[in-house]
N, C-alpha and C positions, 0 to 999 in steps of 0.2 A: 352082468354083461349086457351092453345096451343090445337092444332088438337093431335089424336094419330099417326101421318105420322111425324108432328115435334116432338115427346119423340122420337118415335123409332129413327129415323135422331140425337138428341143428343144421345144416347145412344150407337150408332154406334160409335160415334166421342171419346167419352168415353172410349170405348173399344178398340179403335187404339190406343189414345194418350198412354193407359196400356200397349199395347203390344211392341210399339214403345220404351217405357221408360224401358221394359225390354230384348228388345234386346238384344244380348252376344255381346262382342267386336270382332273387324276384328282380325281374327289368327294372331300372334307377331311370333319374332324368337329370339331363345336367344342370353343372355349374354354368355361372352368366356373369359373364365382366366387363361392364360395370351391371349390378343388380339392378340398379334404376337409372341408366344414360337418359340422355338429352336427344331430340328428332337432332339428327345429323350425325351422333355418334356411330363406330364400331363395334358391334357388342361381338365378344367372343364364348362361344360353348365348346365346354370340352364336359367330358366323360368318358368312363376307362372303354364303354361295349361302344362309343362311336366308331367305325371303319372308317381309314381312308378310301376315297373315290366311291364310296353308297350315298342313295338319295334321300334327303330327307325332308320332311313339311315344317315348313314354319305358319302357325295357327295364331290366330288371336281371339281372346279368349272375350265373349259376350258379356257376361255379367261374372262377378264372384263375390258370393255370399256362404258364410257359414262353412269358411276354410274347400270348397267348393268351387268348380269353375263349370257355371251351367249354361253351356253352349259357344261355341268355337269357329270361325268360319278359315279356312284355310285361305293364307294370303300370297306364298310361294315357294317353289323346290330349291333345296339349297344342298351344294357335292361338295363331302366331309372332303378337308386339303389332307396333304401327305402328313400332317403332324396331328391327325387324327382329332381335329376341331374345327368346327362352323364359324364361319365370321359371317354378320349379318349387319347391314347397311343398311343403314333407317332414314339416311334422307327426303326417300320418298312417301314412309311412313306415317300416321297417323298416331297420333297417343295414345296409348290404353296397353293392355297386358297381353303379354305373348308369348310361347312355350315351344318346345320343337315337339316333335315324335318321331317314328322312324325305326331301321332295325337295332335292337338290342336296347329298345328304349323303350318305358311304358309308354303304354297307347293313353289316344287322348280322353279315355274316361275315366284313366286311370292317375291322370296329374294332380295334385290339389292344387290349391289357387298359391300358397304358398312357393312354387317351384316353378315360377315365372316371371319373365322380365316384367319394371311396369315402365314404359318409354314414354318420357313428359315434355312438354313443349314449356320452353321459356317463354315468360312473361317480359316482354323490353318497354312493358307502358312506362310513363313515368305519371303518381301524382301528388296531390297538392294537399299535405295537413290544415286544417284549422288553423294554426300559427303561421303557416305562408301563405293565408289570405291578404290581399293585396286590398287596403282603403281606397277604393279611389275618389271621396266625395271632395277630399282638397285638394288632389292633384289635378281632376275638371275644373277645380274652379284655378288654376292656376296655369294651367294648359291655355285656358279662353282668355288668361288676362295677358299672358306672354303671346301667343300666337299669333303673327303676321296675318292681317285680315286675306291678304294677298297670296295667302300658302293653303294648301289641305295636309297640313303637316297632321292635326288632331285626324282627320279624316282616314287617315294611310295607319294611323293608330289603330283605328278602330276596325278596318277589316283585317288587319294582318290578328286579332285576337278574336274577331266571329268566328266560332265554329263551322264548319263546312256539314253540309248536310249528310252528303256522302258515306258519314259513316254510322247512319241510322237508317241507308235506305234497305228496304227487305229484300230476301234473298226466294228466288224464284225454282217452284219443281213440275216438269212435266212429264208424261210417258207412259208405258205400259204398268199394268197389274194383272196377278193374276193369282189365285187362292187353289192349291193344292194342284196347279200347272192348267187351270180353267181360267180363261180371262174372268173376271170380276165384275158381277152382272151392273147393269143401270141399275142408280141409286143409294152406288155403292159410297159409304164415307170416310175419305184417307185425311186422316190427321196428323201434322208435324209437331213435336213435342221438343223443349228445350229447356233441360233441368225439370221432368215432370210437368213442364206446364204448356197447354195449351196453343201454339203460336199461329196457326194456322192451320184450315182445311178446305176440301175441297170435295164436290160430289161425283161421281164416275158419270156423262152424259154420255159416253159410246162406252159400249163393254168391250172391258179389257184394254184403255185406256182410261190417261187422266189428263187435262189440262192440253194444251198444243205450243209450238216451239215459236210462235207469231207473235208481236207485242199485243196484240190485238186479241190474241186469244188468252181464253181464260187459266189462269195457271195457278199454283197450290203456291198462297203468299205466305213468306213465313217472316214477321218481323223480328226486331230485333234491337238491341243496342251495341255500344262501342263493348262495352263487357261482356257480350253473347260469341264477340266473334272467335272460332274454332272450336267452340262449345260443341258438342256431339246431338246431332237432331236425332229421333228415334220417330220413326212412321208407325203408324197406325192403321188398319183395314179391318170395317167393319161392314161388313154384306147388311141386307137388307134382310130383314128378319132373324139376324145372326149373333154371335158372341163379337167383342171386338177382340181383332187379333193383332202380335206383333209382325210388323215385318219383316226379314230376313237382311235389312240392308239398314245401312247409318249414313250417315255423311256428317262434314263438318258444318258449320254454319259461317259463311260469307258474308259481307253485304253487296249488293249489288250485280252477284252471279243470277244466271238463268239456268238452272242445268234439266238436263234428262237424266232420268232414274227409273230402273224396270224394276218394282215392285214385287216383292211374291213372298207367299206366305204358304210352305208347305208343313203344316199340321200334322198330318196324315206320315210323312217321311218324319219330321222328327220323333212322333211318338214310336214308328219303326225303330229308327234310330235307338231310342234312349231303351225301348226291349230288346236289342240286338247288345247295348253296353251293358246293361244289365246284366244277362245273360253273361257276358265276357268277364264283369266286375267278380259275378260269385264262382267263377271260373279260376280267375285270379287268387281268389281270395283262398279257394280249395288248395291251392299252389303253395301260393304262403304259407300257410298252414302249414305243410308237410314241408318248405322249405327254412320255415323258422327252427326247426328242428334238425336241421343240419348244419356245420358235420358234428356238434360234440353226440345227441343221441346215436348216430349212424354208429359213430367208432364204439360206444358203450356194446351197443349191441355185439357187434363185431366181435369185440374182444371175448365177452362173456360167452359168446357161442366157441370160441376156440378153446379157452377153458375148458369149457364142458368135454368137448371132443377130445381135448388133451387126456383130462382125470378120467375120465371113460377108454380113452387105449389104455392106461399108466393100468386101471385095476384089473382089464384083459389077459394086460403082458403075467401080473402079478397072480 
């Protein structure tokens, strides 16, 4: 005859294997259609825990390496419609990779790089193979021998196929900086990078600025060519006695813009950050954990604990 220490003890076991088996599932992240649209496309997110009428972020995601997506800057709030999916509108967009988050959705240190849009800007250059190189050493000489001495017929030739300068003149940056919310002392050196390399820098003369919005004034030159433009610039801040650091901000690359750009480099909040995600990942993962194992373990237990209770009255009664 079981003791009342053994009921209570299955009873227990009982009541976990139920609660185990209805566990919710680990937060998902949606589907994206098209997976890799064009800037000007409609990208649609659905997934089954999106709400209609909840608010959700749409983030883009810094760099991704090693299945990974390390570091995110949020770009805008977007309200789930009544069919329980995001539509998101990229005209105004930039290229590069982008993810939602929001309720019922992993959080953003929880997305891999895999589980995001990558949004690409069309190429509409046209150019010119080897084989469609144009001789022209006889058609000068037979241009000079036909051409009315009286006309600039060769002449209207030859500027309508000069290149315009235009589109190699460099792209201009001025404005604030500031390292961990401190303007950024004199002598400080902000460098524009473009594919890794080098394109231009500039030295902080007044702290916590760089550059001035005058022609006259000195501004951070970033050059370039016809193949650099919408290329992604990456800035650089490196204090005076300091490590160099990234900046928190991008832009595209232009030719012949002048823009303003507030610079800032907070170190200090992202290494916060990434001990707060931390913290929340092995949180997650304890979850998992005890959620991968639902419902088939839950219902085993379950069962096996009623069993027992069952054979244990059956030999009572008997």
């Amino acid at each position: 005859m079981p003791s009342s220490r053994l009921r209570l003890a299955l009873l227990a076991c009982l009541l976990v294997g139920l609660a185990v088996a209805a566990a919710p599932a680990a937060a998902g992240t949606p589907d994206y259609d098209p997976a890799t649209p064009w800037v000007g496309m409609t990208v649609t997110a659905s997934h089954g825990e999106i709400t209609a009428g909840e608010t959700y972020d749409l983030r883009r995601a810094d760099e991704l390496s090693g299945g990974e997506i390390h570091g995110s800057q949020f770009v805008e709030e977007l309200v789930a419609e009544a069919d329980g999916e995001l539509r998101i509108e990229t005209t105004d967009l930039d290229a590069g990779n982008y993810f939602i988050t929001g309720p019922g959705l992993a959080s953003r240190g929880d997305v891999p790089a895999s589980d995001t849009f990558e949004l690409r800007e069309q190429d509409l250059g046209v150019g010119f193979g080897d084989d469609d190189a144009v001789d022209e050493s006889d058609d000068t000489d037979a241009t000079d021998d036909e051409a009315d001495p009286a006309t600039n017929d060769t002449d209207t030739t030859d500027d309508a196929t000069e290149p315009t300068t235009n589109d190699t003149e460099p792209a201009r940056y001025y404005g604030t900086v500031t390292i961990n919310g401190e303007p950024a002392p004199i002598g400080t050196t902000i460098e524009a990078e473009v594919d890794g390399e080098v394109r231009g820098s500039i030295t902080v003369e007044t702290a916590g600025s760089y550059g001035g919005p005058n022609a006259s004034d000195k501004q951070l030159t970033l050059t370039g060519s016809p193949a650099s433009e919408n290329r992604t610039v990456a800035f650089y801040i490196t204090p005076p006695d300091g490590d160099r650091l990234a900046a928190d901000q991008t832009d595209a690359w232009e030719p012949t813009t002048r823009s303003e750009i507030t610079l800032t480099d907070d170190t200090e909040a992202d290494s916060a950050e990434s001990t707060t995600n931390a913290t929340d990942t092995a949180t997650n993962d304890s979850e998992t954990a005890v959620t991968d194992t639902a419902p088939g373990f839950g219902v085993v237990v379950a069962v096996v604990a009623l069993l027992v209770v069952a054979l244990s009255s059956r030999r009572q009664s008997a």
